[in-house]
C-alpha positions, 0 to 999 in steps of 0.5 A: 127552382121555378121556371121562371128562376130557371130561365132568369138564372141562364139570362144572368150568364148572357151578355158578359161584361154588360151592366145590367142583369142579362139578356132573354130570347123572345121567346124566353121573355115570352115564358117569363111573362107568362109564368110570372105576374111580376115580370114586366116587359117596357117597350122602348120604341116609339109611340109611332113603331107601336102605332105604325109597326105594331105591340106586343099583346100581352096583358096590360098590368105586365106592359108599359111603354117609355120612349128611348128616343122621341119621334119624329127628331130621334133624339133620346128622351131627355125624361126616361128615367123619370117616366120609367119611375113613374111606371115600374118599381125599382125591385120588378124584373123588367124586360126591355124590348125595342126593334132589333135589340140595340136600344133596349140594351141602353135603356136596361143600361140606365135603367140599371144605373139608376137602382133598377136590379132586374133589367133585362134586354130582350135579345133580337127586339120586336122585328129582328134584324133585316132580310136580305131584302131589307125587310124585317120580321123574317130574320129572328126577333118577336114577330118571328118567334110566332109570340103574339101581337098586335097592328101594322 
């Protein structure tokens, strides 16, 4: 068994009950990535988070981003489905990635309901969860992990 196998295999036992394939840490996304060329992570946030807050830096052809909500209203994006078709294929493993974990999970859900196998959430986001100081990047997450981006 690969280790890409490996580590999707221990992904499928994580988050019980859910409806989609599983969760990976970042750092085991971060793995994935780059063990597999077929491995994608799409990025739920915002344009404005990637611009304002930061992106992964991971390779191009492995990247795309689909809005689970819009900014500056917040509401969900009434075309995420649409635009995820028009980024990534139905048989890809697909890793989902959002701020701290909560939106990705509804996007992997849908994504999941709408004929995609593969869809996972990445567990504790690209910031994490707040400090008790009210800042993030310090409490678990992408950035935190030490994997690499990019920005703000």
């Amino acid at each position: 068994m690969s280790n890409a196998e490996t580590l999707l295999a221990a992904a499928r036992t994580r988050a019980p009950g859910q409806p989609y394939a599983g969760a990976v840490t970042p750092q085991e996304a971060w793995e994935l990535l780059q063990s597999e060329a077929r491995v994608r992570l799409v990025d739920v946030r915002t344009d404005a988070e990637r611009a304002w807050v930061g992106k992964v830096a991971i390779p191009a052809q492995q990247h795309c981003a689909v809005q689970w909500s819009v900014w500056p209203e917040g509401v969900p994006n009434p075309d995420f489905v649409q635009q995820l078709q028009a980024v990534a294929q139905k048989d890809e493993v697909l890793l989902f990635l959002c701020r701290s974990g909560v939106r990705s999970r509804h996007a992997a859900r849908v994504a999941t309901e709408n004929g995609y196998v593969h869809a996972f959430d990445i567990l504790e986001g690209f910031e994490g969860d707040k400090d008790a100081n009210g800042h993030r990047k310090t409490v678990g997450g992408w950035c935190k992990a030490g994997l690499p981006w990019m920005g703000a």
